[in-house]
LUMTOR-607313 format. One record per residue (C-alpha): chain; residue in one letter; x, y, z; residue number from 0. Coordinates in nm, 3 decimals. Layout:
% LUMTOR-607313
["A", "a", [X, Y, Z], NUM] ...
% end
This chain:
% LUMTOR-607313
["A", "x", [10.807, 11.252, 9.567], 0] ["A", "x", [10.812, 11.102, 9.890], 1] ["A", "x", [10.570, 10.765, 9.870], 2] ["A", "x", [10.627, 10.642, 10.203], 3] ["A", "x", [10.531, 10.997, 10.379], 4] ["A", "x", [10.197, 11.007, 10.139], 5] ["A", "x", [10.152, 10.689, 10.202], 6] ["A", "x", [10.119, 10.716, 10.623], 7] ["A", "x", [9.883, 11.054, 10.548], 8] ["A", "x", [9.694, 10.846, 10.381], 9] ["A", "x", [9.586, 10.633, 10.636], 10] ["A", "x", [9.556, 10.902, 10.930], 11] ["A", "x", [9.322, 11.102, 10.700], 12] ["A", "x", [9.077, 10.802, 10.603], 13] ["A", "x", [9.021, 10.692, 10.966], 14] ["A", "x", [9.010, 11.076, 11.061], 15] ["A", "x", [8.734, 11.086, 10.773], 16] ["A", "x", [8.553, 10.791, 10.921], 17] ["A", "x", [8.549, 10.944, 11.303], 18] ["A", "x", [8.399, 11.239, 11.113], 19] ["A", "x", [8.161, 11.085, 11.013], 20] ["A", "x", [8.110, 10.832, 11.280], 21] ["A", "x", [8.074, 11.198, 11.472], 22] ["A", "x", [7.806, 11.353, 11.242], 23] 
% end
């Protein structure tokens, strides 16, 4: 398992979620 790669998706896809939102 690669923790460092999950980790740095992590963060993209919450402040992607938030624009989303921010958008809607």
């Amino acid at each position: 398992m690669h923790t460092s790669v999950g980790l740095n998706h992590n963060k993209p896809t919450k402040m992607r979620l938030v624009m989303m939102k921010t958008a809607l």
